[in-house]
C-alpha positions as CSV (number, residue, x, y, z in Angstrom):
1,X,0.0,0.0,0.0
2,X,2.6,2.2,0.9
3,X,5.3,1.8,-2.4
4,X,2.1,2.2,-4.4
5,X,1.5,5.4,-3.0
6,X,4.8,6.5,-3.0
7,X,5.0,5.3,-6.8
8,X,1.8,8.0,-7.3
9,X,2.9,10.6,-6.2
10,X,7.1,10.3,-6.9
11,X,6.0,9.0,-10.3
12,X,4.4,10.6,-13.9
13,X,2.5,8.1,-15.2
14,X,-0.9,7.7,-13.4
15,X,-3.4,10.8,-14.1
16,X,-4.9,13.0,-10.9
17,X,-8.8,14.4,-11.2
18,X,-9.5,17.4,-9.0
19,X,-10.2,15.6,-6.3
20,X,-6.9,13.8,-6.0
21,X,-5.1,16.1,-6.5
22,X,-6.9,18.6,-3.7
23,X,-7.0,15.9,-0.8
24,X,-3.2,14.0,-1.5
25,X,-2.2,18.3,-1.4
26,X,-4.1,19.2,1.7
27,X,-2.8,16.4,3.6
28,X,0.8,16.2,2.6
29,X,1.5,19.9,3.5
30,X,-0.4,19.4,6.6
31,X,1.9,16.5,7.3
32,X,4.9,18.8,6.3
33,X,3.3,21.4,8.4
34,X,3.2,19.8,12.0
35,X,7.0,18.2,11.2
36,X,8.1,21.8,10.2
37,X,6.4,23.1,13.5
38,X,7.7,20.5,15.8
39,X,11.0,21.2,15.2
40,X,10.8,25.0,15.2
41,X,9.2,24.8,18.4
42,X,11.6,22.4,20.0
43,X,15.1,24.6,19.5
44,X,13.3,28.0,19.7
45,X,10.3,27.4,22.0
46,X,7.9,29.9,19.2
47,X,5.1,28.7,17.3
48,X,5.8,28.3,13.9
49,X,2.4,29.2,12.9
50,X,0.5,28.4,9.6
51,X,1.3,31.7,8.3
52,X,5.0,31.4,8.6
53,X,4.2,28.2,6.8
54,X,2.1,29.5,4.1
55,X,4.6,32.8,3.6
56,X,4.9,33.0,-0.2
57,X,8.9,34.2,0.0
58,X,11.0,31.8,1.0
59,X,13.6,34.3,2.5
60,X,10.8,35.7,4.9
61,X,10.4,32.1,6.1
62,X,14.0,32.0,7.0
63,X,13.2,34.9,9.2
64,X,10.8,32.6,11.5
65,X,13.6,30.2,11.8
66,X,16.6,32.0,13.6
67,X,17.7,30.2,16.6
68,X,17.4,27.1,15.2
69,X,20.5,25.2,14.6
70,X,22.0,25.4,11.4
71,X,22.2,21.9,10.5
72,X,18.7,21.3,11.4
73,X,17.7,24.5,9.0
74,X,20.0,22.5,6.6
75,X,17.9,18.8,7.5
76,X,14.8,21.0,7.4
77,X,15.6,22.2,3.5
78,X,16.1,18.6,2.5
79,X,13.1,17.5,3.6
80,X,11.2,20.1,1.6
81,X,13.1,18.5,-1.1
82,X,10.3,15.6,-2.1
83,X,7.3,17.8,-1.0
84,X,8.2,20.3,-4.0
85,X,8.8,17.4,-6.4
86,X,5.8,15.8,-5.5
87,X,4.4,19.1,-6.0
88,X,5.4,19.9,-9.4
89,X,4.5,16.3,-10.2
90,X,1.2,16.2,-9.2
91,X,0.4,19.3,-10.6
92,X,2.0,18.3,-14.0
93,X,-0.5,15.4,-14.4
94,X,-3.7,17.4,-12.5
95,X,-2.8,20.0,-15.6
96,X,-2.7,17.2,-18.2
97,X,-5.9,15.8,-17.1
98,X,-7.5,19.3,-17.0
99,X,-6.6,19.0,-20.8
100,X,-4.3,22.1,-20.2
101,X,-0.4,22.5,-20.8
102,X,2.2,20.2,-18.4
103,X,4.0,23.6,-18.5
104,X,1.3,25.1,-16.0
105,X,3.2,23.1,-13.0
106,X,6.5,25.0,-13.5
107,X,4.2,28.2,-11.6
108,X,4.5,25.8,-8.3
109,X,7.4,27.2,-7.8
110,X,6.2,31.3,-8.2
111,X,5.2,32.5,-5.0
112,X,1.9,33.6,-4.7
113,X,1.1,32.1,-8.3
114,X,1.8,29.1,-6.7
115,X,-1.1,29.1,-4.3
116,X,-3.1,30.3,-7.6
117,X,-2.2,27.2,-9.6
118,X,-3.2,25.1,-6.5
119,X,-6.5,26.5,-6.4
120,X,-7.2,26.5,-10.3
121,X,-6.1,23.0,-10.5
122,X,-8.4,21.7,-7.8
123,X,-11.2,23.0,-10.1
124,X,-10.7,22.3,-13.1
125,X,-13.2,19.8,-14.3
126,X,-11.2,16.5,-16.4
127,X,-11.3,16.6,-20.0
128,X,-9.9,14.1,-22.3
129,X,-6.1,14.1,-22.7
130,X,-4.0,14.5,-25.7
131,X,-2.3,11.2,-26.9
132,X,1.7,11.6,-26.8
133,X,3.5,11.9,-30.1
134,X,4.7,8.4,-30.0
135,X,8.2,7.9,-31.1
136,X,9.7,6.7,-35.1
137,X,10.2,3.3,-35.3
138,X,13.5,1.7,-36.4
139,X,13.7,0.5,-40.4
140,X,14.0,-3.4,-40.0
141,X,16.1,-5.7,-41.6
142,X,19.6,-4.3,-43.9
143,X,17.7,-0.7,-43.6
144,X,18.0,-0.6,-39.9
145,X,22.4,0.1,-40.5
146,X,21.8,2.4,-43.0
147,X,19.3,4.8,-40.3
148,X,22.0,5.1,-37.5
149,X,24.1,8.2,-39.6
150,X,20.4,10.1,-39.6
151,X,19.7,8.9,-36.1
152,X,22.7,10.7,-34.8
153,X,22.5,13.6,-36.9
154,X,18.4,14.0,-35.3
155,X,20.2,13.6,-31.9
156,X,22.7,15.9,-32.7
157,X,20.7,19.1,-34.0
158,X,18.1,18.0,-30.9
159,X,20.4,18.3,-28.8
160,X,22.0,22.0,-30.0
161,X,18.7,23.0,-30.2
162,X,18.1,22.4,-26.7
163,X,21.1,23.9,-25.5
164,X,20.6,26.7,-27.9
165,X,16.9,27.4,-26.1
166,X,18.6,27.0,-22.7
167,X,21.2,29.8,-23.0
168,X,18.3,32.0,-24.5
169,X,17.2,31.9,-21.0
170,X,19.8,31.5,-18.4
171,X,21.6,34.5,-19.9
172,X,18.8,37.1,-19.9
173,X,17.8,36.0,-16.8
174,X,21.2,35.4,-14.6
175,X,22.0,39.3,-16.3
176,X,18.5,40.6,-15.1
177,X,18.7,39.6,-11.5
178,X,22.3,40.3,-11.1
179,X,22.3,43.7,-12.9
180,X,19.1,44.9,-12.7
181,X,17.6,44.0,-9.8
182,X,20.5,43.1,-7.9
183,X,19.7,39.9,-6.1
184,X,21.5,36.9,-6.1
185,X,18.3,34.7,-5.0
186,X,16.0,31.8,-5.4
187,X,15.5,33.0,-8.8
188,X,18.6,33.1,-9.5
189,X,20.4,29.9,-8.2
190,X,17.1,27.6,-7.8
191,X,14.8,28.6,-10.9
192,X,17.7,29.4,-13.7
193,X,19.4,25.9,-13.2
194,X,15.9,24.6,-13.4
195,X,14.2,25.8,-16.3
196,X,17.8,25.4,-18.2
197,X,16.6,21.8,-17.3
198,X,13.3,21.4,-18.3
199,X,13.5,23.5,-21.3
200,X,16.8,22.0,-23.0
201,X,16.0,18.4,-21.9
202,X,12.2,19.1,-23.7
203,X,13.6,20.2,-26.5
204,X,16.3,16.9,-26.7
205,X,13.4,14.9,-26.1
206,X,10.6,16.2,-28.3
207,X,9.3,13.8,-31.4
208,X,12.2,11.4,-31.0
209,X,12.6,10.2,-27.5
210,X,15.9,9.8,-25.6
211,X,17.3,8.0,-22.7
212,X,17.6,9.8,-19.5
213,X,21.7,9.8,-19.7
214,X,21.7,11.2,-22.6
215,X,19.2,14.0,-21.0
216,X,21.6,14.5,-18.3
217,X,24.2,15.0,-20.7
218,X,22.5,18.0,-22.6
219,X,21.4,19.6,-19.4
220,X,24.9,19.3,-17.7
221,X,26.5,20.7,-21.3
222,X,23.5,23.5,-21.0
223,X,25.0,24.3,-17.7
224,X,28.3,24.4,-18.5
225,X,27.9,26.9,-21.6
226,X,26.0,28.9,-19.8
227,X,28.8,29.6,-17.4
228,X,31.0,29.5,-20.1
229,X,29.6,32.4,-21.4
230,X,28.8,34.4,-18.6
231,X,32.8,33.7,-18.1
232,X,33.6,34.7,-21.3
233,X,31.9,38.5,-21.3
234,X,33.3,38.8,-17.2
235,X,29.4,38.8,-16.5
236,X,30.4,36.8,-13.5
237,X,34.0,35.2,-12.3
238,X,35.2,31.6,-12.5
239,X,35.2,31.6,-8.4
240,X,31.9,32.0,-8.1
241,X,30.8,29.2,-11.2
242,X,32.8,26.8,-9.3
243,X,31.0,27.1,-6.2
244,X,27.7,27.6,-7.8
245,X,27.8,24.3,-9.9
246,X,27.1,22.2,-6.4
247,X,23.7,24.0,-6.2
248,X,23.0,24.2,-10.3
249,X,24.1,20.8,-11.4
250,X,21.6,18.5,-9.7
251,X,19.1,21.1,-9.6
252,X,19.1,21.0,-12.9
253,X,19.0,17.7,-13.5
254,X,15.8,17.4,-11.5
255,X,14.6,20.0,-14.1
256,X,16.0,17.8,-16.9
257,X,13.7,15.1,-15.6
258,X,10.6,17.1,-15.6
259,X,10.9,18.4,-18.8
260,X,11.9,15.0,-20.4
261,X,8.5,13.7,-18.7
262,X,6.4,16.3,-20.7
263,X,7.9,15.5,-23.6
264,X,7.0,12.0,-23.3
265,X,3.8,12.1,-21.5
266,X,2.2,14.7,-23.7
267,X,2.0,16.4,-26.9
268,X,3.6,20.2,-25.4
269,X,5.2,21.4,-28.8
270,X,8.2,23.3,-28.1
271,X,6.9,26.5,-28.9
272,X,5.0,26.2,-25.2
273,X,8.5,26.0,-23.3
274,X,8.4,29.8,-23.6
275,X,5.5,28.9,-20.4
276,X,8.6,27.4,-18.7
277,X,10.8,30.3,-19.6
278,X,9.2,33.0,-18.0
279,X,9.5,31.1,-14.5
280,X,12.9,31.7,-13.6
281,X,12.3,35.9,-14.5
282,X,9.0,35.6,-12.3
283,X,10.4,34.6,-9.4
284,X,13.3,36.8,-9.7
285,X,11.1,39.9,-10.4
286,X,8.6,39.1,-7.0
287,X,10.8,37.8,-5.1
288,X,11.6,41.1,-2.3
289,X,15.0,41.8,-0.6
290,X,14.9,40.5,2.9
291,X,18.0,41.7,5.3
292,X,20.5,38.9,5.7
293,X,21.6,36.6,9.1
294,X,24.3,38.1,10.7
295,X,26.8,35.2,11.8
296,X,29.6,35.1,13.5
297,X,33.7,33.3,13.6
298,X,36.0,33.1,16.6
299,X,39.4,32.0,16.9
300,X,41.6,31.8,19.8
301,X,45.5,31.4,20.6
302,X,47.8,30.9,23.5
303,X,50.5,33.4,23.5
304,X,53.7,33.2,25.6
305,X,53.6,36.9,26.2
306,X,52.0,39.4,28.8
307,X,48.9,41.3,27.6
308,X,50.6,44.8,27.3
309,X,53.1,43.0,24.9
310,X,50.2,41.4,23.1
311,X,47.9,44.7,23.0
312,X,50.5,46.8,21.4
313,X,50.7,44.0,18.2
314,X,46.4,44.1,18.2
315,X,46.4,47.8,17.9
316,X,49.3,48.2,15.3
317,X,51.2,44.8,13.6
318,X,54.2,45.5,11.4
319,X,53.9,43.8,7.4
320,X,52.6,39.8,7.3
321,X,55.3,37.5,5.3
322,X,53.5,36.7,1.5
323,X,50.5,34.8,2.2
324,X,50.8,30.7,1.4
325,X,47.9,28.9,2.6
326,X,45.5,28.0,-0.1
327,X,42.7,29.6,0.3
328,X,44.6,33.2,-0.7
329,X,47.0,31.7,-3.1
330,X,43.6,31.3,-5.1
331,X,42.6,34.7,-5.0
332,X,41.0,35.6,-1.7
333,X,41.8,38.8,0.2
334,X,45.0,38.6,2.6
335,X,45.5,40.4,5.6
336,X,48.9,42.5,5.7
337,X,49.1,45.1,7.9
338,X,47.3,47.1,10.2
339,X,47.8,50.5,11.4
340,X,46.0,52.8,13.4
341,X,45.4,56.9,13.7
342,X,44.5,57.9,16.7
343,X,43.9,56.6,20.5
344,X,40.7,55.4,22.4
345,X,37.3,55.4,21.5
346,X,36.7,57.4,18.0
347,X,40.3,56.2,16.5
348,X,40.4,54.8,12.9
349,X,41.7,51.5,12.3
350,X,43.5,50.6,8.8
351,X,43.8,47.2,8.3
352,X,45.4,46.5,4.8
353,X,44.6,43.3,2.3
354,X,45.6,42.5,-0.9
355,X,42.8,44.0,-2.8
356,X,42.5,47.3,-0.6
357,X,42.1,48.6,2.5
358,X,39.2,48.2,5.8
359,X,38.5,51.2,7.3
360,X,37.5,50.6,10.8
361,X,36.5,52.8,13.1
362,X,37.3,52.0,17.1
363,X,34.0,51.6,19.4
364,X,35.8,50.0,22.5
365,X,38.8,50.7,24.0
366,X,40.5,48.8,27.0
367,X,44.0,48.7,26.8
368,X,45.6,45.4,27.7
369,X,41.7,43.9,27.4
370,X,39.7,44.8,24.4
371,X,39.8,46.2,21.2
372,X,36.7,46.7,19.5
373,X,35.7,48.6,15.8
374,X,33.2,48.4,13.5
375,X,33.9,48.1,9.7
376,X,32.6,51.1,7.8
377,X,34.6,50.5,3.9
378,X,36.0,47.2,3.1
379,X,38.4,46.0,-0.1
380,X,36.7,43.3,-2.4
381,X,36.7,39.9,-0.5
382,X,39.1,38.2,-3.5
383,X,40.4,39.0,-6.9
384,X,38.3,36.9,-9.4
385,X,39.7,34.4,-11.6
386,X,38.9,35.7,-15.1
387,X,40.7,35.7,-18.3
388,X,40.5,39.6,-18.4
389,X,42.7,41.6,-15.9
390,X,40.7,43.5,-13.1
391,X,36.9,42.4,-13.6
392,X,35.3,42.5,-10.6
393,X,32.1,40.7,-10.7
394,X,28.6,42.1,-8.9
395,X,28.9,39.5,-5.8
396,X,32.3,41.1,-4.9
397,X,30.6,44.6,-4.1
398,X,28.8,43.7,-0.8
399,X,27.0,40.5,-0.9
400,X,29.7,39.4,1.7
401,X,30.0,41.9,4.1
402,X,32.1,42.0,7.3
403,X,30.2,44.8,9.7
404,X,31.8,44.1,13.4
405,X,35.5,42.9,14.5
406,X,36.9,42.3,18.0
407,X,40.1,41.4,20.0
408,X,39.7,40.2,23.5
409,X,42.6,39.7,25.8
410,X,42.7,37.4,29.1
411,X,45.8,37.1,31.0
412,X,46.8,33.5,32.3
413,X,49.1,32.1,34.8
414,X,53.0,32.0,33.5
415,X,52.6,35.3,31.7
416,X,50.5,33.9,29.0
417,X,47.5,35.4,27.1
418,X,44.3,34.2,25.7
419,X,44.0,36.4,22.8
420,X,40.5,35.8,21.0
421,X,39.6,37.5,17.3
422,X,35.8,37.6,16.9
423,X,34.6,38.9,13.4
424,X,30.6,39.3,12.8
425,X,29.5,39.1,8.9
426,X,26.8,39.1,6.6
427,X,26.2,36.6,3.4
428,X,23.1,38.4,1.0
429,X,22.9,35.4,-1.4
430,X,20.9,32.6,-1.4
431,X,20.6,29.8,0.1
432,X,22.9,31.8,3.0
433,X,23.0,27.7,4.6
434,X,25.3,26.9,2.0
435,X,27.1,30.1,1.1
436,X,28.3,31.0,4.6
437,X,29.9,27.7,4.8
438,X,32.6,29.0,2.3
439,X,32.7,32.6,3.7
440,X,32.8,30.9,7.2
441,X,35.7,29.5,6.5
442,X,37.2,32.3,4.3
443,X,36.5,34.5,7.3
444,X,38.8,31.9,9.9
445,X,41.6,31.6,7.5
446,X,41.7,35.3,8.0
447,X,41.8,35.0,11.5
448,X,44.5,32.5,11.6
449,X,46.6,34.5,9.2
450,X,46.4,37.4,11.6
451,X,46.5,36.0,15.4
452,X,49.4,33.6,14.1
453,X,51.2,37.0,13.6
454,X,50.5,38.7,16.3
455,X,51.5,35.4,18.4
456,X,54.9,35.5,17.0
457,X,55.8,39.2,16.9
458,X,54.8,39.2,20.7
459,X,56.6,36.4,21.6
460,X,59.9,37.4,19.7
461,X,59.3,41.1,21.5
462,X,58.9,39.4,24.9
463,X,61.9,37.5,24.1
């Protein structure tokens, strides 16, 4: 009972009336619902009410779930995962049996339209579907040798022409967000990888049906030249792709999946995909600007040095040897210096990377104890890889931004002191879950570049 039901509503072969479709919807996103709640309410002790659940923006969700642990946000996300595709699924078939285009379910993912769809769908009377175009049959006998040169050369132009459709719409629409409306968001990094899915593996698969690999294939390729391109007129820096392509690749092969379905379950001509086109703009054009998490790195050191040795380094450390850890060998911002003008509360600190200069301005003053500043004007975070010389990409002008740094001192027995960095920053891309894992760790390695050198110029001082 249970595998069949699962087979219904992971699968796209068995059609959904109105009534289906409205009960198996109600009950799985009240299921989802209470889950969602319970855990909310266990690590945070709110209500996470129906309205936080229901909240068309998925960014304003996020809002309702601060103080809950990031891995269970993280564990929270992936369980959304098989709601949406049951989702789209579902709605794909309740559209085909409507007699209306599989290309209405891409909207599920449209907030507001989404709740629309939802409602249209549940009643809309059946009508009689649409046989699918059925696939050519192979020539038998000595004829079947002399079809495979035509066969590949079908698969061939099917295949350009569905990468060809894809980069009509990832470029437009990666360009729009990032340059017009200034958002990297769910649009952007969710919807684009998508509908470069569906879209180019429709096209592949239209009249002459292919196998799923060779779906993947064209989607991944889709992908690729998309970034390619982007690359190519320094729209966007090979850093960035790179660390992107975890999130695009199998989001896009989910895509690829869906559109191959509608190829094969129904008679869409291609001329429709420009249904599944316009989903990616939609949800970057309604989707509002919500102000980022602010999270937080410490790093602490033991140094064999008394606090007023120490302090003097934290206010002012002379020039950092060339950087060789990894993570700044490959472009990211190094710390070098630091100066300061001034004394107290109301000084300006400098400290110098290798892309510019942090101007930070001093809000607590203890000498020996703590040294506090917030960060008014900061350098790019890297340089960009790029095959043009100094391009510097959209997401390098304050989508990471460090706002608040600290250095705490705490004498210990022996002359030794606990010296602790604390930096607070902001990530405004999305999902922040996964890019604040990277800038987490960007973020330390800066720490350890710069306590490292304080540690030794104290205890070569003290020596």
């Amino acid at each position: 009972m249970l595998a069949a039901r699962l087979r219904f509503w992971f699968g796209f072969d068995a059609p959904v009336d109105r009534r289906t479709y409205l009960l198996n919807g109600a009950g799985l996103m009240a299921c989802k619902y209470l889950i969602d709640a319970v855990v909310v309410g266990a690590f945070t002790g709110r209500l996470f009410t129906p309205r936080d659940y229901l909240n068309p923006v998925w960014t304003m969700r996020q809002q309702a779930l601060r103080g809950v642990p990031t891995w269970a946000v993280l564990a929270l996300a992936l369980w959304t995962l098989p709601f949406l595709w049951v989702g789209v699924s579902m709605s794909m078939r309740r559209a085909l049996d409507a007699g209306r285009s599989a290309w209405l379910a891409l909207l599920f993912f449209v907030p507001l339209v989404n709740y629309a769809l939802m409602v249209l769908l549940s009643v809309l009377p059946s009508e009689p579907r649409v046989p699918p175009l059925s696939p050519l049959p192979p020539l038998p006998g000595p004829w079947r040798s002399e079809r495979v040169l035509p066969v590949l050369d079908d698969r061939l132009k099917s295949g350009l022409l569905g990468v060809a459709a894809a980069l009509a719409v990832a470029i437009p629409t990666v360009l729009f967000s990032v340059y017009v409306k200034k958002s990297y968001s769910v649009g952007l990094f969710l919807g684009t990888p998508f509908t470069v899915g569906s879209i180019s593996a429709h096209v592949f698969n239209y009249r002459h049906p292919r196998t799923a690999g060779q779906t993947h294939e064209v989607v991944i390729i889709s992908l690729v030249l998309a970034a390619g391109v982007l690359l190519l007129f320094a729209a966007e820096g090979a850093f960035c792709l790179a660390l992107a392509f975890p999130l695009a690749i199998p989001v896009g092969i989910v895509g690829g999946i869906f559109g191959r379905a509608i190829a094969l379950r129904s008679a869409e001509p291609p001329g429709r995909t420009g249904l599944a086109a316009l989903v990616a703009p939609l949800l970057v054009l309604l989707e509002p600007h919500v102000a980022p998490t602010v999270h937080e790195v410490v790093t602490v050191v033991e140094v064999a040095a008394p606090a007023d040795v120490v302090w003097r380094r934290v206010v002012s450390f002379p020039d950092l040897p060339p950087p060789s850890e990894w993570v700044f060998r490959i472009g990211v911002a190094a710390p070098l210096r630091a100066r300061i003008v001034g004394t107290g509360v109301g000084a300006t600190r400098f400290c110098d990377f290798t892309t510019g200069s942090f101007v930070e301005p001093i809000t607590a003053w203890q000498a020996n104890r703590v040294l506090a500043f917030d960060i008014t004007a900061q350098a790019p975070p890297m340089h960009e890889w790029s095959p043009y010389r100094d391009v510097n990409p959209p997401h390098l002008d304050g989508y990471f931004r460090a706002t608040h740094g600290e250095f705490l001192l705490t004498p210990l027995p022996g002359g030794r002191t606990r010296l602790e960095g604390r930096t607070t920053y902001v990530v405004d891309m999305f999902p922040q879950s996964y890019w604040t894992l990277p800038a987490g760790r960007i973020v330390a390695a800066i720490h350890r570049r710069v306590l490292r050198h304080i540690k030794a110029t104290a205890e070569e001082e003290h020596r």
